[in-house]
mmCIF file of the N, C-alpha and C atoms, coordinates in Angstrom:
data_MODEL
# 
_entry.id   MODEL 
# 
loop_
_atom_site.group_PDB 
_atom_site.id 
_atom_site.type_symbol 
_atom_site.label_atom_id 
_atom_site.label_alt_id 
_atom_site.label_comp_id 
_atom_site.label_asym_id 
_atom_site.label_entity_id 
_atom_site.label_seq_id 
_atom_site.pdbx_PDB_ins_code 
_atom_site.Cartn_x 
_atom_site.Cartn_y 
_atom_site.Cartn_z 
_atom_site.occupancy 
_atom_site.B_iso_or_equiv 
_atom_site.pdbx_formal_charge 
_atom_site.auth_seq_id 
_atom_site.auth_comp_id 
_atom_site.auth_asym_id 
_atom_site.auth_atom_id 
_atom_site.pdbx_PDB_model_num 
ATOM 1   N N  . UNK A 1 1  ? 187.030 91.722 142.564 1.00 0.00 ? 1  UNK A N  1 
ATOM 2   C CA . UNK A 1 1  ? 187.795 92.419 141.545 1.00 0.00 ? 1  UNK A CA 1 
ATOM 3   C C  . UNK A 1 1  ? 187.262 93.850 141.466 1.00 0.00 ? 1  UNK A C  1 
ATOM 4   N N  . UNK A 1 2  ? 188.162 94.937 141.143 1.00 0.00 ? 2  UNK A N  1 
ATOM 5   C CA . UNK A 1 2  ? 187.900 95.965 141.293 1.00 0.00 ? 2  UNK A CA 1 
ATOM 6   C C  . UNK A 1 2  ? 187.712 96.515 139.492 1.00 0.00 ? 2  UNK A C  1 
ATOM 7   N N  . UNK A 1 3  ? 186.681 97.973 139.584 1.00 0.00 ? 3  UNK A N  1 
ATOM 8   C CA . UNK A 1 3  ? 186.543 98.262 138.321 1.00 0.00 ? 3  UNK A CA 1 
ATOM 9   C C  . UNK A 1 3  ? 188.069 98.146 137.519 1.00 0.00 ? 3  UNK A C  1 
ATOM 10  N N  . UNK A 1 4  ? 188.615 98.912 138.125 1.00 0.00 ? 4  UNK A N  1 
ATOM 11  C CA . UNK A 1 4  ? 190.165 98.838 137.889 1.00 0.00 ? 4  UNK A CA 1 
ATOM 12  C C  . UNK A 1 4  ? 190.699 97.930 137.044 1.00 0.00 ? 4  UNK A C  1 
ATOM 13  N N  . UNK A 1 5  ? 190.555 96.860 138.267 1.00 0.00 ? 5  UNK A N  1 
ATOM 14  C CA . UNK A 1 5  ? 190.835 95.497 137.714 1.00 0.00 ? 5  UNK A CA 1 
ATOM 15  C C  . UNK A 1 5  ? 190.528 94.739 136.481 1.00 0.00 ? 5  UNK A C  1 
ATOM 16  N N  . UNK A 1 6  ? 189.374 95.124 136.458 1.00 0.00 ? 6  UNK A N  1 
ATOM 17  C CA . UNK A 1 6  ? 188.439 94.193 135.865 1.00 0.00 ? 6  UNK A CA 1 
ATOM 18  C C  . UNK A 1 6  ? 188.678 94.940 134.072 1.00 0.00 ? 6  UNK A C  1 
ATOM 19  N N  . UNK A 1 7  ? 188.551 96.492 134.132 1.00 0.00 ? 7  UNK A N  1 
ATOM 20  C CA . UNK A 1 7  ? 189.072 97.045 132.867 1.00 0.00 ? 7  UNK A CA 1 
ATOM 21  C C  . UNK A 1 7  ? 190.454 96.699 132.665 1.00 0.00 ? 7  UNK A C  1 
ATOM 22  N N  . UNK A 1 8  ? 191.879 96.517 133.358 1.00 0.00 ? 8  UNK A N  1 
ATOM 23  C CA . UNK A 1 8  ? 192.793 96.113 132.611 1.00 0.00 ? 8  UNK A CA 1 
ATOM 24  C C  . UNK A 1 8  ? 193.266 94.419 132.341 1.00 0.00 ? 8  UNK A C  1 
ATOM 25  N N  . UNK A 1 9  ? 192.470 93.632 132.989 1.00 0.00 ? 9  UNK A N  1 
ATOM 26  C CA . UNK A 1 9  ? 191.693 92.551 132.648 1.00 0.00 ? 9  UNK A CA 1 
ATOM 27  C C  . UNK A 1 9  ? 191.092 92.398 131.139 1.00 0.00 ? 9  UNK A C  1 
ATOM 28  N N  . UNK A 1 10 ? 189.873 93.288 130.741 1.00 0.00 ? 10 UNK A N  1 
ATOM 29  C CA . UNK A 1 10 ? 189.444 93.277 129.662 1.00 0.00 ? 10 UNK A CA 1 
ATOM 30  C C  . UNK A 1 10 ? 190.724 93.365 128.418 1.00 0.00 ? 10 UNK A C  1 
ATOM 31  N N  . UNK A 1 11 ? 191.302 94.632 128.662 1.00 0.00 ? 11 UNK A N  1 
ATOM 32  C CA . UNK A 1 11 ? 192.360 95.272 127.924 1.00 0.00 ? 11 UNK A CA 1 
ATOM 33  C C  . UNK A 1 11 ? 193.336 94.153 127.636 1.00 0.00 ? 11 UNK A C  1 
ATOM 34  N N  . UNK A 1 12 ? 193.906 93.130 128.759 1.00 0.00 ? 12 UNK A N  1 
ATOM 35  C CA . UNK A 1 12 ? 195.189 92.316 128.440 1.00 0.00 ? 12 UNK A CA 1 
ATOM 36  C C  . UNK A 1 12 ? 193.944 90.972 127.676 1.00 0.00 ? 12 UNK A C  1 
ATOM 37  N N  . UNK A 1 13 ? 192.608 90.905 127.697 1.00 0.00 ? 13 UNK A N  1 
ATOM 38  C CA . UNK A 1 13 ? 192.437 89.802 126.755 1.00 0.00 ? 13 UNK A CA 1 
ATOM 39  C C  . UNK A 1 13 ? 192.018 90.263 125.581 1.00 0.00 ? 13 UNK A C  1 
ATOM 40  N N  . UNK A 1 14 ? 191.696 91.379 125.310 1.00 0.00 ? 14 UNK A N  1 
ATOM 41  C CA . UNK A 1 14 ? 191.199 92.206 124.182 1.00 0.00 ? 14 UNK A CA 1 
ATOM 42  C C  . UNK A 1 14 ? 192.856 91.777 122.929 1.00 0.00 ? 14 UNK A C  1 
ATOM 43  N N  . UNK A 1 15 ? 193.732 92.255 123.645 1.00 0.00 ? 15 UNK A N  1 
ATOM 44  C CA . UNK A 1 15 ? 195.084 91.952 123.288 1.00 0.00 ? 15 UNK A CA 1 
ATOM 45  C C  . UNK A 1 15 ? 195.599 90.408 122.901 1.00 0.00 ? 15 UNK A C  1 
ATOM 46  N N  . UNK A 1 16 ? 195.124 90.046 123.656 1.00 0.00 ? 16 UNK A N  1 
ATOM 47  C CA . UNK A 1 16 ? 195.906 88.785 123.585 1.00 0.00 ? 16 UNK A CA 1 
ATOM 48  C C  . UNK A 1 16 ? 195.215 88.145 122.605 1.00 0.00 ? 16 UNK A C  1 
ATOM 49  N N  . UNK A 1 17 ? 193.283 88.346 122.679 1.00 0.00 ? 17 UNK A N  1 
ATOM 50  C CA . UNK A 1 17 ? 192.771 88.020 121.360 1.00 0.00 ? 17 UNK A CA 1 
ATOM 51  C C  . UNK A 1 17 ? 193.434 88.294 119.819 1.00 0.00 ? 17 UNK A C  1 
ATOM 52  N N  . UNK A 1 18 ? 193.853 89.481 119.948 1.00 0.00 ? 18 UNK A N  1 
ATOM 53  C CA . UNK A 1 18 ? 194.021 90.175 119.131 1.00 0.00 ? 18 UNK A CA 1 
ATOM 54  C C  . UNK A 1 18 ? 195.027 89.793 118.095 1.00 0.00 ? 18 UNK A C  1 
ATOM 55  N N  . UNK A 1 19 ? 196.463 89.246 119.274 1.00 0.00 ? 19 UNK A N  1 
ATOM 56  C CA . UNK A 1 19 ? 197.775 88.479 118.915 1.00 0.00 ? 19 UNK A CA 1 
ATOM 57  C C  . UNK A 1 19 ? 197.184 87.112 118.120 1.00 0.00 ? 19 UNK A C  1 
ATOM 58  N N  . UNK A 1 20 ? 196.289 86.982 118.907 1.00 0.00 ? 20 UNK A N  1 
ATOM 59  C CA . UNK A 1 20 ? 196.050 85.154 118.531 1.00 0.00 ? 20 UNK A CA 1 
ATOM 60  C C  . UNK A 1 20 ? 195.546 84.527 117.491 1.00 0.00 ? 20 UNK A C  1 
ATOM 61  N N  . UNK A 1 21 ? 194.076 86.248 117.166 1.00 0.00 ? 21 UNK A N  1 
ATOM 62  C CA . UNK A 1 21 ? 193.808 86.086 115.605 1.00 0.00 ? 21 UNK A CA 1 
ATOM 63  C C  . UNK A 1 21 ? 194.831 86.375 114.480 1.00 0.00 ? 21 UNK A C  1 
ATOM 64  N N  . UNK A 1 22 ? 195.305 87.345 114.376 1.00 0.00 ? 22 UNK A N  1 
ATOM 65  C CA . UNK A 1 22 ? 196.103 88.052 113.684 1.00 0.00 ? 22 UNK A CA 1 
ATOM 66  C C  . UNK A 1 22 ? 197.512 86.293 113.084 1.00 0.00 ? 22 UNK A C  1 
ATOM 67  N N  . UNK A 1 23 ? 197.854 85.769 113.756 1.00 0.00 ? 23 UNK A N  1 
ATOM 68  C CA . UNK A 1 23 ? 198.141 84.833 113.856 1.00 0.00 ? 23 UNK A CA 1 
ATOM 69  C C  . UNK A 1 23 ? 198.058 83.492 113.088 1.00 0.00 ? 23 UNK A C  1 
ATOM 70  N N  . UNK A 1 24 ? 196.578 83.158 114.305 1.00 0.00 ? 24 UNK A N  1 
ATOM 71  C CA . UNK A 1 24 ? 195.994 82.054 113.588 1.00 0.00 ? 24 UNK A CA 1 
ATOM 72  C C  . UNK A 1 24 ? 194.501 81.829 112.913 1.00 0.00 ? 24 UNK A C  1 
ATOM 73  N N  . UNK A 1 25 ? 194.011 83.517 112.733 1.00 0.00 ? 25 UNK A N  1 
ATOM 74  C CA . UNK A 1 25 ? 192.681 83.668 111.979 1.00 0.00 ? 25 UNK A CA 1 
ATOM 75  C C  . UNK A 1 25 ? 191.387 83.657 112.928 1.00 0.00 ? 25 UNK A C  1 
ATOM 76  N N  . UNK A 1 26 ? 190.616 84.065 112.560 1.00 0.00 ? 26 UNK A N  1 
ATOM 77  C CA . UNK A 1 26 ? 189.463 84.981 113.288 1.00 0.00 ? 26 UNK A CA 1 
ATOM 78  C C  . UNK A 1 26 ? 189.141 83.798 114.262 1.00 0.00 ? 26 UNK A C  1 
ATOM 79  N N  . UNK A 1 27 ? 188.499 83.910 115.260 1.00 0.00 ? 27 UNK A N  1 
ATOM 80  C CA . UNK A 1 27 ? 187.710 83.109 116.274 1.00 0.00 ? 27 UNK A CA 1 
ATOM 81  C C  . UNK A 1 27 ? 186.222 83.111 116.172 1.00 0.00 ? 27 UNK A C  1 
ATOM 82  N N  . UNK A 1 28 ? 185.696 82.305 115.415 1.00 0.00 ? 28 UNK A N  1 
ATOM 83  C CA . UNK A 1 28 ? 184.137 82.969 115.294 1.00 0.00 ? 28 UNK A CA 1 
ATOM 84  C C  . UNK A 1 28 ? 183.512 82.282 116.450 1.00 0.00 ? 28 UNK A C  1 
ATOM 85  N N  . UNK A 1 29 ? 182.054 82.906 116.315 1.00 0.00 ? 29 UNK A N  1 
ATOM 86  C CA . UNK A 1 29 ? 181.415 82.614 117.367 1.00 0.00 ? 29 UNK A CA 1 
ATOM 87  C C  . UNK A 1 29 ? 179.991 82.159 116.415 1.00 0.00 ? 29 UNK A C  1 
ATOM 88  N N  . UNK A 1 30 ? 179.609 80.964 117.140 1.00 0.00 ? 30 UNK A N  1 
ATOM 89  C CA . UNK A 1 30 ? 178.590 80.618 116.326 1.00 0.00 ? 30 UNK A CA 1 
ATOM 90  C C  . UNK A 1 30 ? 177.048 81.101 116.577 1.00 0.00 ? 30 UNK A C  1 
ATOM 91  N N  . UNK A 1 31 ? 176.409 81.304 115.885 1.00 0.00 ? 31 UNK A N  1 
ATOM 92  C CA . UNK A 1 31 ? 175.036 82.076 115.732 1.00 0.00 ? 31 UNK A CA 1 
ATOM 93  C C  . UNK A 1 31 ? 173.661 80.809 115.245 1.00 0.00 ? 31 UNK A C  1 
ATOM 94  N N  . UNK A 1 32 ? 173.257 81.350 116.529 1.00 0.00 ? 32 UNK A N  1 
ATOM 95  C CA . UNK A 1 32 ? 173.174 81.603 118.090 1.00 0.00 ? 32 UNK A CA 1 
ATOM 96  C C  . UNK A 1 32 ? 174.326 81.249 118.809 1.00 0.00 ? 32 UNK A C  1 
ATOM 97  N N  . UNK A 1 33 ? 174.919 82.071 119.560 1.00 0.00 ? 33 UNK A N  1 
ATOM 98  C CA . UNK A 1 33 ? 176.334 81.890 120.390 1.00 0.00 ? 33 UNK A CA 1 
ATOM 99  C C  . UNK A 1 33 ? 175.819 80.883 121.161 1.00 0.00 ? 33 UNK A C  1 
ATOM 100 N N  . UNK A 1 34 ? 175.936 79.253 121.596 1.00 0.00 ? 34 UNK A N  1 
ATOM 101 C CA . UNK A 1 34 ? 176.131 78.397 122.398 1.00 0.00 ? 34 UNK A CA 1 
ATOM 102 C C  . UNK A 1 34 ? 177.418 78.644 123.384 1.00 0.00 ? 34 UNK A C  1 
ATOM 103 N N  . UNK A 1 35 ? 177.538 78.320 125.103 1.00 0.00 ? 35 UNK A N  1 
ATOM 104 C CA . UNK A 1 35 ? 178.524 78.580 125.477 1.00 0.00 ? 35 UNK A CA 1 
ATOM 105 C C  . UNK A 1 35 ? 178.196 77.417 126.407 1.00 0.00 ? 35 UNK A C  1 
ATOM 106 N N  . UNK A 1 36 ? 176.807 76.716 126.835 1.00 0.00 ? 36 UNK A N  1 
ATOM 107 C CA . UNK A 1 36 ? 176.715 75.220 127.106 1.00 0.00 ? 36 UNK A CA 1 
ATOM 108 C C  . UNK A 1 36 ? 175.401 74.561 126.893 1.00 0.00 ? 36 UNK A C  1 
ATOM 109 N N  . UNK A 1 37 ? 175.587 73.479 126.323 1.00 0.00 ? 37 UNK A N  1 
ATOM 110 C CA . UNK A 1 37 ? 174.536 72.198 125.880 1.00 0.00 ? 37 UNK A CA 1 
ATOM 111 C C  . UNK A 1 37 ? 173.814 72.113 126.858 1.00 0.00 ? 37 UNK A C  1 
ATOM 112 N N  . UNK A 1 38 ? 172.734 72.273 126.626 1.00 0.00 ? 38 UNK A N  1 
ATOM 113 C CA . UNK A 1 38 ? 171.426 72.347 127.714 1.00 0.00 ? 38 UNK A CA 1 
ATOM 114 C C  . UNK A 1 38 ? 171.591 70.905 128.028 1.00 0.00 ? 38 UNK A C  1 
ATOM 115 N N  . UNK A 1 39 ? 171.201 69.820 127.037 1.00 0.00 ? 39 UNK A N  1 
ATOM 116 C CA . UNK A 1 39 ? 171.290 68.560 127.022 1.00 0.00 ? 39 UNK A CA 1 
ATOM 117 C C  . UNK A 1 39 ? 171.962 68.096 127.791 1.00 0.00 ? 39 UNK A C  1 
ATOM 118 N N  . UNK A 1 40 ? 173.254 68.298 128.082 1.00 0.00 ? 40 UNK A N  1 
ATOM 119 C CA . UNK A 1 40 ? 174.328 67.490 128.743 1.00 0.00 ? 40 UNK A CA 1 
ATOM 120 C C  . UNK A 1 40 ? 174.704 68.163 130.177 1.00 0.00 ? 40 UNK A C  1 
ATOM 121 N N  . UNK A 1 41 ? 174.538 69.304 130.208 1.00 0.00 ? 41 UNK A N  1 
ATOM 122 C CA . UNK A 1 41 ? 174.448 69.974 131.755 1.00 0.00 ? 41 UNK A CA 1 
ATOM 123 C C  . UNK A 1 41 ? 175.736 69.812 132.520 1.00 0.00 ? 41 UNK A C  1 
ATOM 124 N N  . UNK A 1 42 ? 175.717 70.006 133.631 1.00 0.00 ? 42 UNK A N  1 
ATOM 125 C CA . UNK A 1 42 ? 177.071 69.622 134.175 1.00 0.00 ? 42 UNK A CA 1 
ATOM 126 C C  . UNK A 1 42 ? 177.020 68.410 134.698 1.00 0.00 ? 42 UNK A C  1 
ATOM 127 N N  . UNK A 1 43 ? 178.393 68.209 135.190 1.00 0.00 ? 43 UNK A N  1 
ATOM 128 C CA . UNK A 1 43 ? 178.676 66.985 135.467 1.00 0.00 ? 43 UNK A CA 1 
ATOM 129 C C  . UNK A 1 43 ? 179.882 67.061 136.192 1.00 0.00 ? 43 UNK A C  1 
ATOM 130 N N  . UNK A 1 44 ? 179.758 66.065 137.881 1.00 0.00 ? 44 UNK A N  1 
ATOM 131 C CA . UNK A 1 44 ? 180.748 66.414 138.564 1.00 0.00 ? 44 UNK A CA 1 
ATOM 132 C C  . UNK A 1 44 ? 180.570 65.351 139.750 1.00 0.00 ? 44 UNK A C  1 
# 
């Protein structure tokens, strides 16, 4: 992916976030941001 890319990338999810809160209310992020369970790891 090119810088290019990758900035109007950012831009169309910045947006689309944007639609989605506005919508259906903020998206929080929990504190400490978890994004995967150490515990459970992958699986495949």
């Amino acid at each position: 992916m090119t810088p290019i890319n990758a900035k109007l990338l950012f831009f169309a999810l910045a947006d689309n976030l944007k639609k989605f809160e506005s919508k259906y209310g903020e998206v929080k992020i929990p504190d400490p941001p978890v994004l995967l369970d150490p515990s459970k790891g992958f699986t495949g």
